[in-house]
N, C-alpha and C positions, 0 to 999 in steps of 0.2 A: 757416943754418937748413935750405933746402937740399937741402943736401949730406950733413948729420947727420940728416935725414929719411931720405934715401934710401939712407945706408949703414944707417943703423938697420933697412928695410926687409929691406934687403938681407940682412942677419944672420940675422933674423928666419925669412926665409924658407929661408935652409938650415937654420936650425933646426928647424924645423918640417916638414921635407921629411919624418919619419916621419909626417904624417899626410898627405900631401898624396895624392889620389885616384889610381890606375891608371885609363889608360886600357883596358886587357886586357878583354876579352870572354871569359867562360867559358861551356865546352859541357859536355854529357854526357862526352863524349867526354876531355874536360880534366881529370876527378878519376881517372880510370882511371889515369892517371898517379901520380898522388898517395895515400903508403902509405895505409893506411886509408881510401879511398874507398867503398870497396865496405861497410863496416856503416855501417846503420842509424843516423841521428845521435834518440834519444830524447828527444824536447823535452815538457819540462813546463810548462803554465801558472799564475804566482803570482799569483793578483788575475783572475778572470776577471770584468776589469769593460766599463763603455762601450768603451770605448776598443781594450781587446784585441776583444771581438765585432764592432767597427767597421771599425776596421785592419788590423787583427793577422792575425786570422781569414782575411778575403780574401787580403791579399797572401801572407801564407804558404802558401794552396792556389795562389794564381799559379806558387809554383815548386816546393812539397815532392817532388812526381815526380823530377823530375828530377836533386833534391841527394840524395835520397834522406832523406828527413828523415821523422820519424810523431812526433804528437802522444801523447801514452802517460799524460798525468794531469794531474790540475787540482788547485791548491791555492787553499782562500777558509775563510776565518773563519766566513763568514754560509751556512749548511744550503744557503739558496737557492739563492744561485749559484754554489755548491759543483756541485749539481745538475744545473741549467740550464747549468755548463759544460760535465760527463761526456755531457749529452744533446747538447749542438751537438755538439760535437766527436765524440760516438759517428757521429752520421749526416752529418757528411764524412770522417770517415776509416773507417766500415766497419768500425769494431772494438769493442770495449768500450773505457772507459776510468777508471782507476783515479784513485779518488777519495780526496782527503787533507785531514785538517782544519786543518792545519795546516804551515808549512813546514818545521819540526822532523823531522816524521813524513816529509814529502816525499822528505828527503836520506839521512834515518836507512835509508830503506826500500831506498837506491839504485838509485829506477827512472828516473832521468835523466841524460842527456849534457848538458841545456843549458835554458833557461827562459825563458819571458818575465816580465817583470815589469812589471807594471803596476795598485800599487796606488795606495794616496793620497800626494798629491803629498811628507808629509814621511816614507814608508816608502822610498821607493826605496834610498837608500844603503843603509839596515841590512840592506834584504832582499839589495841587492848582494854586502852583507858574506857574509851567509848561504850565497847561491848560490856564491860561490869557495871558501869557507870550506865546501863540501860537493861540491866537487869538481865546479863546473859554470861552463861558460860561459854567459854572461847577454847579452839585449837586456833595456833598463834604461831606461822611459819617464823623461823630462825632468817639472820639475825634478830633477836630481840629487840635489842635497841642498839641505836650507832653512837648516840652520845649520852654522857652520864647524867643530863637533864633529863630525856626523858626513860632513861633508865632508873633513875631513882623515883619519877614520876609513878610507871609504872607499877612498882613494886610496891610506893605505898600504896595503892587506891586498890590493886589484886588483893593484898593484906589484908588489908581494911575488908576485906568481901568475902563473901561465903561462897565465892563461886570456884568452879571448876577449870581451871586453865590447863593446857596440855601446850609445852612449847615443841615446836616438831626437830627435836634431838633423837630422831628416830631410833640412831643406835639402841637407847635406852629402853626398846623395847626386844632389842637381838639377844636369841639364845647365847649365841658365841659372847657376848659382851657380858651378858647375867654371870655367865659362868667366867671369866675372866676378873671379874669384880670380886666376883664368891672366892674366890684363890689368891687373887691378891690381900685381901682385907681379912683373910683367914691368916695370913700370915707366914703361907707356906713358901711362896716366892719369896718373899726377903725383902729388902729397902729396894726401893725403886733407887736406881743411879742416873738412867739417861732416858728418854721418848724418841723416838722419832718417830716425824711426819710425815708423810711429802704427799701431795694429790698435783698430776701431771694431765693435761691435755694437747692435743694436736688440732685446733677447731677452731677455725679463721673466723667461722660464725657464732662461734659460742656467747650466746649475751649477745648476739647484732640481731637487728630487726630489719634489716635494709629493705623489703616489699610494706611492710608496715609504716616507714616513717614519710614516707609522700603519703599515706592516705588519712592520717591523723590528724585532723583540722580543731582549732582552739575550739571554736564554736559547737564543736561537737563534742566537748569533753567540759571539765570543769576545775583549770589551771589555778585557780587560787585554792582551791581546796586539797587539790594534791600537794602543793608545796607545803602546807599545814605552817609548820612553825620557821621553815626555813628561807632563808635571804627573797625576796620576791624579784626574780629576775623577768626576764621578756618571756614570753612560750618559746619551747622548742621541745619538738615532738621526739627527741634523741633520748633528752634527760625524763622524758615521760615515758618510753618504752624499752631506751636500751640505759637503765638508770645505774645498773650493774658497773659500767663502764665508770661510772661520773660521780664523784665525792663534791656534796653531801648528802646526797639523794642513796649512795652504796661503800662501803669500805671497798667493795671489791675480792678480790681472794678471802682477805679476815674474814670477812661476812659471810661468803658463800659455803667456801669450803672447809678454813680453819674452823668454824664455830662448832659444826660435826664432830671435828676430831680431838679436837682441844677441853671439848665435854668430856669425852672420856675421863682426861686425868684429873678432873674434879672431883666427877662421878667416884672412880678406884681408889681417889685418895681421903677423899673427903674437903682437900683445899677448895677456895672459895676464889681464888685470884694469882697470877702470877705478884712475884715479887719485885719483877724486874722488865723490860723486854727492851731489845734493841730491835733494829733491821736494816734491811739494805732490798736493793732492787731496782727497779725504772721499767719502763716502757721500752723495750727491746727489738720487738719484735713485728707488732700492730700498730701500726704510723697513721691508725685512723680517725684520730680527733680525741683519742680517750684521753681522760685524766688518770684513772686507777691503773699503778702498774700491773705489767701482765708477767712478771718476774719477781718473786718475793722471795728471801729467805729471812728468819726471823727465829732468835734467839731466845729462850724463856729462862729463867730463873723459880723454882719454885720449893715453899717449904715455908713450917710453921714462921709466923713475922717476929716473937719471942726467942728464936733459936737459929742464928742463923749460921752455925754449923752442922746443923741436918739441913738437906737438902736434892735440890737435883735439876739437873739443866730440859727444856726438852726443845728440841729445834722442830721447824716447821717451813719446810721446802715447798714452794711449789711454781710450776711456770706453765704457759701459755703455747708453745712452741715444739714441743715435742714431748709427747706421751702417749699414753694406752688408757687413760684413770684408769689407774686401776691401784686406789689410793693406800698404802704404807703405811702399815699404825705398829710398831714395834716397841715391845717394853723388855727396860733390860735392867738387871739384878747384878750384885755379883756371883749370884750362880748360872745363869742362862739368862734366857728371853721368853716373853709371851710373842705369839708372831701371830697379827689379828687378819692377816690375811690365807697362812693355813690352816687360824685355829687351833697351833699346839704349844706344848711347853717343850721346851729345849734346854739340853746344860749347855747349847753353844755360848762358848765367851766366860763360860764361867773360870773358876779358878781349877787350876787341874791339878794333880799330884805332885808331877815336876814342879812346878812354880810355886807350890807351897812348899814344897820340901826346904827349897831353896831359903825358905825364911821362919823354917821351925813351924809353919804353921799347917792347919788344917784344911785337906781341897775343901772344896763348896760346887759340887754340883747338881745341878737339877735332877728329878728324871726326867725320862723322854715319856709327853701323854700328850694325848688331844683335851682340849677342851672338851667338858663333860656336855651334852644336847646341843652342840655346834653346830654351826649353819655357815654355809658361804656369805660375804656378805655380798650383795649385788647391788652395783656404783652406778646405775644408769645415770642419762643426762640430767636426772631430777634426783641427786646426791640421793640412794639410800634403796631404790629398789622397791618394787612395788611388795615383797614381802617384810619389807622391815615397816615400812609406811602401815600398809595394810594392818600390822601387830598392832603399832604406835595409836591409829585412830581407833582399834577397836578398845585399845583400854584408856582413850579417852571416854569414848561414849559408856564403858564399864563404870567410870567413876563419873559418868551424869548422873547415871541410875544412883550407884551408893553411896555417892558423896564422898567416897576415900579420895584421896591424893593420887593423884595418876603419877607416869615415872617419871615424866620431867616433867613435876613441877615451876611454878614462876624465879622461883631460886634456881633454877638449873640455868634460867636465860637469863638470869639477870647475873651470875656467875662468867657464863661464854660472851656475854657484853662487854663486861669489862676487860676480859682478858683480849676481844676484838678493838675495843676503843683504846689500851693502852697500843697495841700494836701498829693501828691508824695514827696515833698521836707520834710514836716513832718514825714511824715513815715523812711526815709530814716538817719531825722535827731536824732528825738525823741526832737527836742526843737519846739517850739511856733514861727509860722513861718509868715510875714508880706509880704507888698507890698510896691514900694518902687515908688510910683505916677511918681516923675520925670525920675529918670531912668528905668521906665517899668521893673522894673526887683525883682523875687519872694526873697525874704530874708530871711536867713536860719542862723544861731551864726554871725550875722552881717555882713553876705558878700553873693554876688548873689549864689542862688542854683546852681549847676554844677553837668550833670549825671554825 
């Protein structure tokens, strides 16, 4: 078990070697080299929402100097922050900015090189689709996609393209995580046995808009094009702003917060999907009209689909009602654990002298180190901290200029999709829910999941 562990690893990780991170450092002085360095990369924004004003906004002024990048147009449905975006973005870039109603017009108009996107959590693929499919390279907030339609949508039409995607699995740009990967996949920690997860808050408000949903009028937005391919119900400004809440429009925790963490063990191991997940949970807590529970734990199964005596479980905690975020990524061997919140390796838990003795065998323990160029990770409201965001976008815009594969590429989110839509298919189902290799599609009482 092993041995078929660790060739499995093994495999894995020359497979994977297309995304695995440069260590390379780039200057000013580095794109001067590189044909088309020198114009202007024109970036549009699709969804100018929390999230792009939070993150997006700063760490893209942290480098646009220097790659030579300018912000040039906002695209939003809603008048308002159609508005409110041409205004931020006029008065840090010093210039006008051209305003679209829509992303149709955006592309048609072609006033952009590249985009961010960052609408509601089940827009992202289609607008992904949009963006390449208009000639543009995209950063592409997580979740990627909520269901296996347009996750598999996605993925061919990104393929099929020359362009540049960057999914925001921000991790993927953390010291502490680079080096975490580099030690697990080196082989020095040993077979992964267990994960745990858990991301906890205390935030009545978290995901509610309650000042925003009396001011949001149909007529000042554009209700059919938001719902894109989902059920056409009446307007309500709840599932238009607080969407987080409300499935089909959000999984909810999957989406938000599991997607983050659950990269990971793809990222370190090189799997592609879990093999298995159950769940459990409900709405406990927030008796305020949501549909997504605000209580989840949920169960994983993972390891090669040819071998299923190597393997390893990883559980995924999280709830609504009482926390600090201050989110839990723990990996455990039979010698210790990696602990992604101090950063070190540890022989806790490993096998000790005494309890080897006991059965003629050999202890197995770690040593005690830090992770090598570690960093804190910092969990603010907008999952990931404006220094890991800040990395993440700057080697987007890195591989505009050289056309290399950025760190989470399209196969990163379309990885964390499925293991979010087997998860949501659980919840939804209450049975033990699978992957169905051939037909890419999540399995739920023996036939594809369907919101």
């Amino acid at each position: 078990m092993k041995n078929s562990r660790r060739a499995f690893i093994k495999k894995s990780a020359l497979a994977g070697t297309g995304i695995l991170v440069t260590k390379r450092g780039w200057t000013a002085s580095s794109y001067k080299r590189i044909m088309g360095s020198n114009d202007r990369v024109r970036v549009g924004v699709v969804g100018f929402s929390d999230r792009h004003r939070s993150s997006h906004m700063p760490s893209f002024m942290n480098h646009y100097k220097e790659m030579n990048f300018d912000i040039v147009a906002v695209s939003d449905i809603w008048n308002r922050r159609r508005e409110e975006g041409a205004a931020q973005w006029k008065t840090k870039m010093q210039h006008d900015i051209i305003t679209c109603r829509n992303n149709e017009e955006l592309y048609d108009r072609k006033l952009v090189d590249a985009v961010f996107i960052s609408t509601a959590d089940f827009q992202h693929a289609r607008h992904a689709i949009q963006a390449v499919e208009g000639g543009c390279d995209a950063y592409v907030e997580k979740p990627f996609a909520e269901t296996m339609e347009d996750n598999r949508a996605a993925l061919k039409v990104i393929k099929a393209s020359d362009k540049i995607v960057q999914i925001g699995s921000q991790r993927r740009s953390g010291a502490n995580y680079l080096a975490a990967n580099e030690f697990i996949r080196s082989g020095k920690f040993g077979n992964i046995v267990m994960v745990e997860l858990t991301w906890n808050v205390n935030q009545p408000g978290r995901w509610r808009r309650p000042d925003l949903v009396p001011v949001l009028k149909e007529e000042d937005t554009d209700w059919k094009r938001f719902l894109i391919n989902r059920p056409v119900v009446p307007f309500d400004p709840r599932y238009y702003l607080e969407f987080r809440l409300f499935w089909p429009y959000s999984s909810g925790l999957p989406g938000q917060w599991m997607s983050h963490q659950i990269d990971t063990v793809h990222w370190f191991t090189g799997l592609q999907h879990p093999r298995s997940v159950v769940a459990n949970g409900g709405i406990y807590m927030w008796k305020d009209g949501r549909k997504n529970w605000d209580t989840l734990t949920a169960a994983f199964d993972y390891g090669p689909i040819d071998d299923p005596s190597a393997g390893f479980q990883v559980s995924f905690q999280s709830r609504m009602d009482n926390g600090d975020e201050n989110p839990t990524e723990i990996y455990y061997s039979n010698g210790g654990e990696i602990n992604l919140n101090t950063n070190k390796v540890t022989p806790t838990g490993g096998l000790t002298q005494h309890f080897a003795d006991a059965m003629h065998m050999q202890p197995n323990l770690l040593p005690e180190m830090e992770l090598s160029n570690s960093e804190k990770v910092v969990t603010s409201a907008n999952t990931g901290g404006d220094t890991l965001t800040s990395a993440h976008i700057r080697n987007w815009m890195e591989c505009v200029r050289s056309r290399k594969q950025p760190h989470a590429p399209v196969e990163a989110g379309y990885s964390h999709s499925i293991a979010n839509i087997m998860t949501t298919a659980a919840i939804h189902t209450g049975v033990k829910v699978t992957f169905d290799e051939m037909t890419q599609n999540v399995m739920a009482e023996g036939k594809p999941f369907q919101y």
